[in-house]
VEXDREN-2710 file (C-alpha; in Angstrom, 1 decimal):
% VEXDREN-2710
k/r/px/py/pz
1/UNK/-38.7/-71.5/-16.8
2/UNK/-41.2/-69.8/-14.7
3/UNK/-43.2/-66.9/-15.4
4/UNK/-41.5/-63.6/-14.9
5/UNK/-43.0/-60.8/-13.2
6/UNK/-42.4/-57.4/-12.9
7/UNK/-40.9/-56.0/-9.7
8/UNK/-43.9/-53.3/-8.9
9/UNK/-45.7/-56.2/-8.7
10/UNK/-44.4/-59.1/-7.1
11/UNK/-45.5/-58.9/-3.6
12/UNK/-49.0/-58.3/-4.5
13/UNK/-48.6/-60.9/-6.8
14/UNK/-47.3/-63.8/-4.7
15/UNK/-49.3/-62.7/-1.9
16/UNK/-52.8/-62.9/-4.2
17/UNK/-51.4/-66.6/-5.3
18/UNK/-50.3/-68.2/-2.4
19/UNK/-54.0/-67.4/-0.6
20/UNK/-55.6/-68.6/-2.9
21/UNK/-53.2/-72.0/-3.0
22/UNK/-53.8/-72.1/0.6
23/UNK/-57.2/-71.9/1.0
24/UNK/-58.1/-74.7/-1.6
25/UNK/-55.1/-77.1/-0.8
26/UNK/-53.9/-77.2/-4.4
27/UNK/-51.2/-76.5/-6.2
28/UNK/-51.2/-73.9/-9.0
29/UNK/-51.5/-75.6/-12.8
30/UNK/-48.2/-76.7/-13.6
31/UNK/-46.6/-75.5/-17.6
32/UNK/-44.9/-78.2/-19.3
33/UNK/-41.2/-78.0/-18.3
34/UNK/-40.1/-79.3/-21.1
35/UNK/-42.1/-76.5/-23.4
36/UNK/-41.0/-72.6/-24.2
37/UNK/-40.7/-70.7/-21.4
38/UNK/-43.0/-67.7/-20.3
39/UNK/-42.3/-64.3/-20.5
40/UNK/-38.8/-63.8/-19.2
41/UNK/-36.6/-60.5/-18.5
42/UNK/-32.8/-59.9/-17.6
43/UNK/-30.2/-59.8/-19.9
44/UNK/-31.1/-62.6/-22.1
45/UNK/-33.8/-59.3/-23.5
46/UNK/-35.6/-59.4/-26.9
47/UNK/-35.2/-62.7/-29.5
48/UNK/-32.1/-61.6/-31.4
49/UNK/-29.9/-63.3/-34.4
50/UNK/-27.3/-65.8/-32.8
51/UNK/-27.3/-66.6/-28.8
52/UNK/-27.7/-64.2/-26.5
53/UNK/-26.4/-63.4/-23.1
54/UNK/-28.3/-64.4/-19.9
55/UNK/-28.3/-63.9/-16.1
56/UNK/-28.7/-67.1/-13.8
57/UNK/-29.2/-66.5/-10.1
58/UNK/-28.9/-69.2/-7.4
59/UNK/-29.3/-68.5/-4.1
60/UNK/-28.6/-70.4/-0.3
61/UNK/-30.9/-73.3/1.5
62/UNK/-34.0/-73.1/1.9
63/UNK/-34.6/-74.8/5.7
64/UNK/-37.6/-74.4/7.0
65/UNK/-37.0/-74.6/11.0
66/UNK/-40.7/-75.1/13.1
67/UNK/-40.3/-71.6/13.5
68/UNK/-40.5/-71.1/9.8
69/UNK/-43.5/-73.2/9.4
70/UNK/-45.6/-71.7/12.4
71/UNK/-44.9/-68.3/10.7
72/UNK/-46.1/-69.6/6.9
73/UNK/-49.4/-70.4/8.8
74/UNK/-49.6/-67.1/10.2
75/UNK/-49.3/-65.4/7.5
76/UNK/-52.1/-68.0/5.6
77/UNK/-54.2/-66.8/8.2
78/UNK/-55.3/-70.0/9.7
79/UNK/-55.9/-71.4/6.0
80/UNK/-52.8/-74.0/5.3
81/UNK/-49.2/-72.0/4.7
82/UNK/-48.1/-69.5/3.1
83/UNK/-44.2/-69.0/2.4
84/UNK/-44.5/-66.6/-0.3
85/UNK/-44.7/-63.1/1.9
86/UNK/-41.3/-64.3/3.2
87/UNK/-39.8/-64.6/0.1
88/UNK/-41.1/-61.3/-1.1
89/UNK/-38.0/-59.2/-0.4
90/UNK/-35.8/-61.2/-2.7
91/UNK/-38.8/-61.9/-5.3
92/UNK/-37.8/-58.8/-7.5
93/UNK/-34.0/-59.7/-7.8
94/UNK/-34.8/-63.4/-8.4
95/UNK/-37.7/-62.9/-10.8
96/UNK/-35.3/-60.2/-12.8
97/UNK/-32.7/-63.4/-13.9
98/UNK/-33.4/-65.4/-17.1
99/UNK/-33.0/-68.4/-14.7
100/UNK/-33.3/-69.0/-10.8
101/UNK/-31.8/-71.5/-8.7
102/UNK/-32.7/-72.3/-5.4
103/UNK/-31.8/-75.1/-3.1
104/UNK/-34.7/-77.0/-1.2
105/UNK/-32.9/-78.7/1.2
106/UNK/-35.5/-80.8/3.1
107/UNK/-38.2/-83.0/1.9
108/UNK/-42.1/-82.5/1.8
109/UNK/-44.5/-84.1/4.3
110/UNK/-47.8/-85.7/3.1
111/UNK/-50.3/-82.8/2.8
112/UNK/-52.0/-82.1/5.6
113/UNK/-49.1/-82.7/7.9
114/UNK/-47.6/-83.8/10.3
115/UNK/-44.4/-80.8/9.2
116/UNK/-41.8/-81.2/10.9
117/UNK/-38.4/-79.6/11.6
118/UNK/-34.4/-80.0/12.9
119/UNK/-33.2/-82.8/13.5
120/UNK/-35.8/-84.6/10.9
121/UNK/-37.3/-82.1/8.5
122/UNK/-40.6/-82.5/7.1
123/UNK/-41.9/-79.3/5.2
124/UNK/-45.3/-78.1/4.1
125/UNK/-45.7/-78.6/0.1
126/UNK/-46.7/-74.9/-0.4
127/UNK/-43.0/-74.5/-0.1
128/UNK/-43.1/-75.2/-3.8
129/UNK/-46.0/-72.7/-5.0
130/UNK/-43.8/-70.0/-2.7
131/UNK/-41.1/-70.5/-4.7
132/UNK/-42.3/-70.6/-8.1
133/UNK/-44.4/-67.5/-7.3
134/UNK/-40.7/-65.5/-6.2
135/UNK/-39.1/-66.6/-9.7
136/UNK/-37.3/-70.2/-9.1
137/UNK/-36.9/-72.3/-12.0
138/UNK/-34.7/-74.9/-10.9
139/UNK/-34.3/-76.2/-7.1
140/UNK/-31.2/-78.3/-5.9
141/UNK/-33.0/-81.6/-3.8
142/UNK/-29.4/-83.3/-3.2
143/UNK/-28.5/-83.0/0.6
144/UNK/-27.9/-84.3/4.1
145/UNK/-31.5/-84.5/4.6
146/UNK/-33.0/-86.0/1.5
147/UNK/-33.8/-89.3/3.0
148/UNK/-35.1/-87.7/6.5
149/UNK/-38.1/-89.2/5.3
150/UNK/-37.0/-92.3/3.3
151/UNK/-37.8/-92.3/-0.5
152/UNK/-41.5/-92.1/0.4
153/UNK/-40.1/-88.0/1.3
154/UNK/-38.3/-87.4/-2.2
155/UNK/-41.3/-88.8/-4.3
156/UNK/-43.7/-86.3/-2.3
157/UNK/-40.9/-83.3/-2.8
158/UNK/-40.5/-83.8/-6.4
159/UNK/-43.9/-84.3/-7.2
160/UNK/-44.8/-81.0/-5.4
161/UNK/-42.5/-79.5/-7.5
162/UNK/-43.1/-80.7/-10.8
163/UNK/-46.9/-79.2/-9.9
164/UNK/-45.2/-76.1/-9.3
165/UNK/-43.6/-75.6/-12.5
166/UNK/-40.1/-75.9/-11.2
167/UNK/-37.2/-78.5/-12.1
168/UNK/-35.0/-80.0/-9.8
169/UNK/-32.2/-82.2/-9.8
170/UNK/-29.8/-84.0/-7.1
171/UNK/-32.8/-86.5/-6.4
172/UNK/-35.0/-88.7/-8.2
173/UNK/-38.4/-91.1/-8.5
174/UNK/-36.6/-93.9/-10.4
175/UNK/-33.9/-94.5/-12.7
176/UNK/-35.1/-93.4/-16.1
177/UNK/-35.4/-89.9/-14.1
178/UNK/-31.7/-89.8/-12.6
179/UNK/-30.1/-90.5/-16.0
180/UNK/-32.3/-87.6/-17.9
181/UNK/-30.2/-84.3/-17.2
182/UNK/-31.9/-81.5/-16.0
183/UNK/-31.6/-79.1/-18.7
184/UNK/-33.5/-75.3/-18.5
185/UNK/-33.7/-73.0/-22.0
186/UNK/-32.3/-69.3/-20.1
187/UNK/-35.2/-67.2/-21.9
188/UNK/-37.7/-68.0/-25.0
189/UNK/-37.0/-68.5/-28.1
190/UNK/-34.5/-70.8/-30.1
191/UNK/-31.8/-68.8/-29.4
192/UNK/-32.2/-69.2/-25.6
193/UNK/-28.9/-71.1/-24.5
194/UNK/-29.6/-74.3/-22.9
195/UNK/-28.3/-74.9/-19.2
196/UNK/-28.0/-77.9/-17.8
197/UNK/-28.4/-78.1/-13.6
198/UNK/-26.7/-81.0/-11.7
199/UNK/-26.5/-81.7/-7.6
200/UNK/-24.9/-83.4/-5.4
201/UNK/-24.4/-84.1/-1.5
202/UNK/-21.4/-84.9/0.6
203/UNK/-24.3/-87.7/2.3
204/UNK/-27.4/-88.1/3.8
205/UNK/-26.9/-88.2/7.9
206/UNK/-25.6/-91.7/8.2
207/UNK/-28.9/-93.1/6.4
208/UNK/-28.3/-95.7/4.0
209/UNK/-29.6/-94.8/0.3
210/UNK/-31.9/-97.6/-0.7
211/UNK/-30.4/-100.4/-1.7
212/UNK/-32.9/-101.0/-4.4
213/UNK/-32.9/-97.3/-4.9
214/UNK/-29.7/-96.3/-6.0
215/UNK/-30.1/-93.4/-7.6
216/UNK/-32.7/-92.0/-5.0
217/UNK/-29.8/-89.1/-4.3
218/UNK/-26.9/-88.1/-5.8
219/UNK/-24.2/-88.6/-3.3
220/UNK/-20.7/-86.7/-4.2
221/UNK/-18.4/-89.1/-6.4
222/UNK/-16.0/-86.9/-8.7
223/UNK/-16.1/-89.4/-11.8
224/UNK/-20.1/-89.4/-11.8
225/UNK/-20.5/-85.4/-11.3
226/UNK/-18.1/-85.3/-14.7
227/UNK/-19.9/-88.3/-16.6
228/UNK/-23.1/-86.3/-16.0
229/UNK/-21.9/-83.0/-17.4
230/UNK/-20.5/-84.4/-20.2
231/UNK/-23.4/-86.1/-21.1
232/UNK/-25.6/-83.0/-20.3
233/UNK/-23.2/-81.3/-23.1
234/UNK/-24.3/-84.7/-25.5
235/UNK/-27.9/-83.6/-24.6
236/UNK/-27.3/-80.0/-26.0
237/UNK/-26.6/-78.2/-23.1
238/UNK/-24.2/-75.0/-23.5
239/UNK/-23.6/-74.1/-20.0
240/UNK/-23.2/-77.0/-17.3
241/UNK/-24.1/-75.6/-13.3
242/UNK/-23.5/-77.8/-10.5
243/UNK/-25.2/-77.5/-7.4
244/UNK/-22.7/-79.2/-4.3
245/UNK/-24.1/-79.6/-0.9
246/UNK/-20.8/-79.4/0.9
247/UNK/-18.2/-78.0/3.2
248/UNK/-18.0/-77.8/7.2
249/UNK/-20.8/-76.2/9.2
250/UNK/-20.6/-72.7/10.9
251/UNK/-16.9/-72.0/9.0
252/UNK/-16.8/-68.9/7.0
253/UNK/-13.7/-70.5/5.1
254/UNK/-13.7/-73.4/2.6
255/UNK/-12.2/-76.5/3.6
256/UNK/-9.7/-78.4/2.2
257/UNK/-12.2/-80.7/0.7
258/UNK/-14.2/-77.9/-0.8
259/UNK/-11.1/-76.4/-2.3
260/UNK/-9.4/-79.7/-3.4
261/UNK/-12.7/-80.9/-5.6
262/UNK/-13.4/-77.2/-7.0
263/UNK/-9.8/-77.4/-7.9
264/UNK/-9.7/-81.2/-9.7
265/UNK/-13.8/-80.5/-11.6
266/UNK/-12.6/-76.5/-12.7
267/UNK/-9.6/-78.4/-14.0
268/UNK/-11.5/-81.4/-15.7
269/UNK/-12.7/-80.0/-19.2
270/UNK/-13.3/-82.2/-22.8
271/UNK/-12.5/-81.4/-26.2
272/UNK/-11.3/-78.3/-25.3
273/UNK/-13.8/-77.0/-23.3
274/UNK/-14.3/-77.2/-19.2
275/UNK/-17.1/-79.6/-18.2
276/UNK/-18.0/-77.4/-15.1
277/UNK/-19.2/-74.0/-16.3
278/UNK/-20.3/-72.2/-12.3
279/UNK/-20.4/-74.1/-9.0
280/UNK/-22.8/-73.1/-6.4
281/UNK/-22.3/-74.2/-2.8
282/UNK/-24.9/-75.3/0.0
283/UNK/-24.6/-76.7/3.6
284/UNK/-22.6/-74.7/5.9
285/UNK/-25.1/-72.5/6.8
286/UNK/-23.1/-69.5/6.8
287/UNK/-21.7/-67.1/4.3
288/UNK/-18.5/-68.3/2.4
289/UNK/-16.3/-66.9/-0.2
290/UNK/-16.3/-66.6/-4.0
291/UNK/-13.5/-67.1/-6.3
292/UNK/-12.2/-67.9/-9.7
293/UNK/-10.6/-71.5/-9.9
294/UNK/-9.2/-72.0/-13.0
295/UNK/-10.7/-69.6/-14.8
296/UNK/-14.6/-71.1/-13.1
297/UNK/-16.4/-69.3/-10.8
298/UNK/-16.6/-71.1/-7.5
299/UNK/-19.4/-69.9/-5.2
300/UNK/-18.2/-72.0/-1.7
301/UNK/-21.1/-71.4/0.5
302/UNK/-24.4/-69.3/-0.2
303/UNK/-25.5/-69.4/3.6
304/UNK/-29.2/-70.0/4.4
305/UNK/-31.7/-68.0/2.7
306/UNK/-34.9/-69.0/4.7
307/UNK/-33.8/-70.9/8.4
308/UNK/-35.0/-70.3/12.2
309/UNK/-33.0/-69.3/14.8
310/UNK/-29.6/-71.3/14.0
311/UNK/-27.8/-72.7/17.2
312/UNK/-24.0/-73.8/16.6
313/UNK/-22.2/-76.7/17.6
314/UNK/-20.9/-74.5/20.9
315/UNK/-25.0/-74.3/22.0
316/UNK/-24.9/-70.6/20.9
317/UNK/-27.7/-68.8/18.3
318/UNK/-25.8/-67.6/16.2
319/UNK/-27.0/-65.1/13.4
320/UNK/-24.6/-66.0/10.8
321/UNK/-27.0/-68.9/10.2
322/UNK/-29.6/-66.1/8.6
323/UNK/-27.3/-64.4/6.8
324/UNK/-26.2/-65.1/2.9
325/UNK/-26.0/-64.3/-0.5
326/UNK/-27.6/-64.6/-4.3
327/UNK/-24.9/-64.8/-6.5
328/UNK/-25.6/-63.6/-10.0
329/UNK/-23.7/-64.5/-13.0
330/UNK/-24.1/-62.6/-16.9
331/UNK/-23.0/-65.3/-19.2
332/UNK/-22.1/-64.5/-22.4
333/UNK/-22.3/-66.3/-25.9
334/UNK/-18.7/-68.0/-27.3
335/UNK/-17.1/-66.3/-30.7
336/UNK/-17.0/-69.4/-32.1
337/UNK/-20.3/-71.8/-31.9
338/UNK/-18.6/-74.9/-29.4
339/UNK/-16.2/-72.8/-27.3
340/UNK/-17.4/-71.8/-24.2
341/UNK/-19.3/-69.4/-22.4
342/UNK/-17.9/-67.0/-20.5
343/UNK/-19.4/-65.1/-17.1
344/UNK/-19.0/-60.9/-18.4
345/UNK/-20.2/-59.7/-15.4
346/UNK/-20.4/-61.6/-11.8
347/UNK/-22.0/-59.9/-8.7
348/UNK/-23.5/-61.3/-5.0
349/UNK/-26.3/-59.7/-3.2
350/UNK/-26.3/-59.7/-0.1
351/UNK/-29.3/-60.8/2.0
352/UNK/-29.9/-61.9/5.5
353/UNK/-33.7/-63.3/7.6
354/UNK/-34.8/-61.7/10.2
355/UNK/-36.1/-64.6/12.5
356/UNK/-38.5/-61.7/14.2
357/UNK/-40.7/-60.9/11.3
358/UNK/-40.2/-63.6/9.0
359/UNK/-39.1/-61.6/6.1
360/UNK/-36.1/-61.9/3.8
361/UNK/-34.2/-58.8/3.5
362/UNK/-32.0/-57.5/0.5
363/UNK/-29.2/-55.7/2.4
364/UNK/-28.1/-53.9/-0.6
365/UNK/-31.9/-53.0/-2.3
366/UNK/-31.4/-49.2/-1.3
367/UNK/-28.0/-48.3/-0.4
368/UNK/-27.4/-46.2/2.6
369/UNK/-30.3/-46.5/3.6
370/UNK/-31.5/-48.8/6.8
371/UNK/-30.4/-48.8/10.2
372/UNK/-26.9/-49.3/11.6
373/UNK/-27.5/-53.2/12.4
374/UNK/-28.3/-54.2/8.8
375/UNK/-25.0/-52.1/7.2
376/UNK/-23.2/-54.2/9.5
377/UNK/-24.7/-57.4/8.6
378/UNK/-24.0/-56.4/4.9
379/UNK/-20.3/-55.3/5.4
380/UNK/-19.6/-58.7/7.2
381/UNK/-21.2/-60.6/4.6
382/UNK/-19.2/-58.4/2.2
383/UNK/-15.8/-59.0/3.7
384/UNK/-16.4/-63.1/3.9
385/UNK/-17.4/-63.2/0.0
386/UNK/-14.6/-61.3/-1.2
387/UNK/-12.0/-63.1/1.5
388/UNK/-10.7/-65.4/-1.5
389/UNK/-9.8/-62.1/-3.5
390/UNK/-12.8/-62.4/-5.9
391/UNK/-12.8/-58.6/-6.5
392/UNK/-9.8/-58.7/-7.9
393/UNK/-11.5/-60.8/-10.1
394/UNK/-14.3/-58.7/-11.3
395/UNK/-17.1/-59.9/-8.4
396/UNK/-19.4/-56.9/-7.8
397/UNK/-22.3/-56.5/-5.1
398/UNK/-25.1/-56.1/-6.6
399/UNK/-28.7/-54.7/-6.0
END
């Protein structure tokens, strides 16, 4: 888990770090994943008797269009790139969760360059610094462009991030590295529940995973997503996330794919207890609803949380391609050690990038305040979220 810092702070923070990552070309030093956490906050609070509640945030891709790398080397100021400053206006609601989820959808060039982006993405490594320094702990790597750059692209991506401090899942360096789930303590201490992070993608553009590479990426298979949560419960996790690259692009509702598999894994469940705990949706680049599928928390479609100018398939730029949401889930600890944990509290924030400045904005950070363009931004995002009835459900938007 990465280190946690405190809101007043953040900016100046990530801003301080990623200069200084910039100007020497290195990562910052890397904690041992597998070790206690750093100081954490959220609702996981002080060590207590028993397991204790947590927050876990996860939030939309992370794309980085040309247009998103020319402005990281602005704002490096001619010294490598720096994505942190446009991460900075979501840095204090991701850093506030016990755990952070973000989803990297492209791959890493060698450092140095050549970066490139749409159709064939190949992104800066200080991606990974950025997001460490805005709270991630966990990234999603499991999309349709994993292999833009061959497995040559997911070794560079997942060693970047590893020197980051932050896990991932969805793609791997060999085999011994797909079978090992990806398994996060939310908060220090012993009592910290364990939460396993699995990802998958719907496929990978038409290019062929290795043949001698198998297990390079996940691609979607129903029986495989199960056989890994279950044995991510055997490895001692209490609360299962899957990450699914999915759905159609530019359609603010689920398709019948989406809906059908959210249906058949909510449903699938072992000894009495669901294998599938909260599923988080990539890929469509725009905002898509939330709902409660048997009794699971289905996030469809997060939308983008860092992309250029998006054109749709009509030739049109289209700004629901910058708009999204975080969703943010307060699980609870069972009654009865081996039952399940339960979501008590489930909210979305609503957030949109603006392509002119380079700078994530949290629509709902300070409410009723802002001009007229950005209310209206947040009300659409508002309406698409709840479109499945999730506020009859409890879903809240959050700050």
């Amino acid at each position: 888990m990465t280190l946690r810092i405190r809101p007043g702070t953040a900016t100046a923070i990530a801003l301080l770090l990623a200069a200084a990552t910039g100007c020497t070309g290195q990562q910052p030093a890397a904690p041992d994943p597998t070790g206690p956490p750093g100081a954490a906050r959220g609702a996981g609070g002080q060590d207590a008797a028993g397991p204790r509640p947590f927050t876990l945030l996860a939030a939309g891709d992370i794309l980085p269009h040309s247009s998103v790398i020319d402005r990281a080397a602005v704002d490096a100021g001619g010294a490598g790139y720096d994505f942190a400053p446009m991460l900075a206006g979501v840095a204090p609601v991701v850093s506030a969760a016990d755990l952070a989820f973000c989803h990297m959808e492209t791959v890493y060039g060698e450092e140095g360059g050549p970066y490139t982006g749409y159709p064939s993405f190949k992104s800066p490594p200080e991606v990974a610094a950025a997001l460490r320094t805005t709270g991630y702990d966990s990234c999603s790597t499991a999309s349709n462009h994993t292999l833009d750059d061959g497995a040559e692209g997911v070794s560079r991506t997942l060693a970047a991030l590893d020197a980051a401090g932050i896990r991932h899942a969805g793609s791997a360096r060999t085999a011994a590295e797909a079978a090992r789930p990806t398994i996060l303590p939310a908060g220090p201490g012993e009592n910290a529940a364990r939460v396993a992070h699995l990802a998958y993608t719907y496929g990978t553009n038409d290019i062929p995973v290795p043949a001698d590479r198998p297990w390079t990426v996940n691609v979607t298979d129903e029986r495989k997503i199960v056989e890994e949560a279950r044995a991510a419960r055997r490895a001692g996790a209490d609360v299962v996330v899957l990450s699914v690259h999915w759905g159609t692009e530019w359609q603010d509702e689920p398709d019948a794919t989406q809906r059908d598999l959210a249906q058949r894994l909510t449903a699938s469940a072992y000894g009495g207890r669901p294998d599938i705990d909260l599923i988080i949706g990539t890929h469509a680049h725009v905002p898509q609803a939330y709902e409660k599928v048997n009794g699971t928390w289905v996030v469809y479609g997060m939308g983008d949380q860092i992309a250029g100018a998006m054109i749709n398939y009509e030739g049109v730029q289209d700004p629901r391609g910058n708009q999204g949401s975080m969703g943010r889930f307060t699980f609870a600890p069972p009654a009865k050690p081996g039952e399940r944990w339960t979501v008590k509290k489930a909210e979305f924030v609503p957030q949109w990038y603006d392509t002119d400045t380079g700078r994530t904005v949290n629509l709902n950070a300070s409410p009723g305040d802002g001009d007229e363009r950005l209310r209206e931004i947040r009300d659409r995002i508002r309406t698409v979220v709840l479109g499945r009835g999730a506020e009859g459900d409890g879903l809240l938007m959050g700050r």
